[in-house]
N, C-alpha and C positions, 0 to 999 in steps of 0.2 A: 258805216258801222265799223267799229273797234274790231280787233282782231283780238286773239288772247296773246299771242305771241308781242305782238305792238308794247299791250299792256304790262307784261311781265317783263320785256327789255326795259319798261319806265320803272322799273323797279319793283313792282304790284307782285303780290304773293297768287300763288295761281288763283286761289278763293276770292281773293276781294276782285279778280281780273274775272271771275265770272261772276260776283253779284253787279261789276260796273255792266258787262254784257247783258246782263238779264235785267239791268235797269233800262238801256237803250233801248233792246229789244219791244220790253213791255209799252213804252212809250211811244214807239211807231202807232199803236193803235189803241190807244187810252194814257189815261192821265191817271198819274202816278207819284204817292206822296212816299217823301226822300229827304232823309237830312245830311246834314255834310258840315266839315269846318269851316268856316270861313278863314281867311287873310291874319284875320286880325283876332283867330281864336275863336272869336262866338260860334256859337251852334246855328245853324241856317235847317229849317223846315220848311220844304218848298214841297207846291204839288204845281208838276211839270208833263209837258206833254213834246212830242214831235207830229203829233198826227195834225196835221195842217187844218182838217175842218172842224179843229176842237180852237187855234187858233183866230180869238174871237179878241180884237182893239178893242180900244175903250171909248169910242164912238159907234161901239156895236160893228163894223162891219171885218170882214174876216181878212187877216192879214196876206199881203199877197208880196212875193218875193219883187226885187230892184235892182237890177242892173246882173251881175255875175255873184256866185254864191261864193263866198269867202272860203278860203282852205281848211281843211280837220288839219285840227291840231290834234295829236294822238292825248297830248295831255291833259286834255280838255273835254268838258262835258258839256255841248251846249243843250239850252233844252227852254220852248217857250213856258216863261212863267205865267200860270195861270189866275196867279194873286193876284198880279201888279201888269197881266196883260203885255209885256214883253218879255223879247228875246235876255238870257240871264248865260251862265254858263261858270262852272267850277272842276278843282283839279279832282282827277279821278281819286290821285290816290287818300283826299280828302273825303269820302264816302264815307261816312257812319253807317246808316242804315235805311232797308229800303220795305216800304210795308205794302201787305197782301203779297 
C-alpha cells in the first residue's frame, strides 16, 4: 500500500494522494471503476480490482502469482483488469476519477 507521504513527495496534492489511497484500499476487496490519463492523452475507464479471488484468466481459472512479486513502484498503480483479465497498471498522478 502507498503512503500519503510517498505520494505527495511524487508531487500529488494531499487530495488526489488520498483519492489514489482510497482507490488501492477499495480494491483490496472489490472491484472498482476508475478513470485515469493515459500516455498518449486518451481517457482510460477501467474496473480494477487487487483482491486475488476476483482475479478470474481468460481460460476461467484464477490467476496465481510466479516466481518473486516484482517491486512497488510508488509511482505506480498496478491493479488486475478486469475487462481484458490482466495485470494493467498506471501513474498515480494520472487519476481522474474514481466512482461509488
Amino acid at each position: 500500500m502507498k503512503t500519503k507521504d510517498q505520494l505527495v513527495s511524487l508531487g500529488l496534492t494531499e487530495m488526489k494522494a488520498d483519492e489514489v489511497m482510497m482507490l488501492e484500499s477499495k480494491m483490496l476487496d472489490q472491484a472498482v471503476k476508475f478513470s485515469f490519463t493515459k500516455k498518449d492523452g486518451s481517457v482510460r475507464e477501467a474496473v480494477g480490482t487487487l483482491d486475488r479471488s476476483k482475479m478470474v484468466q481468460e481460460d476461467g481459472s484464477l490467476w496465481e502469482p510466479k516466481g518473486e512479486a516484482e517491486p512497488d513502484v510508488p509511482s505506480l498503480l498496478k491493479f488486475w483488469d478486469l475487462t481484458c483479465s490482466a495485470w494493467r497498471c498506471f501513474s498515480v498522478g494520472s487519476l481522474i476519477a474514481v466512482e461509488g
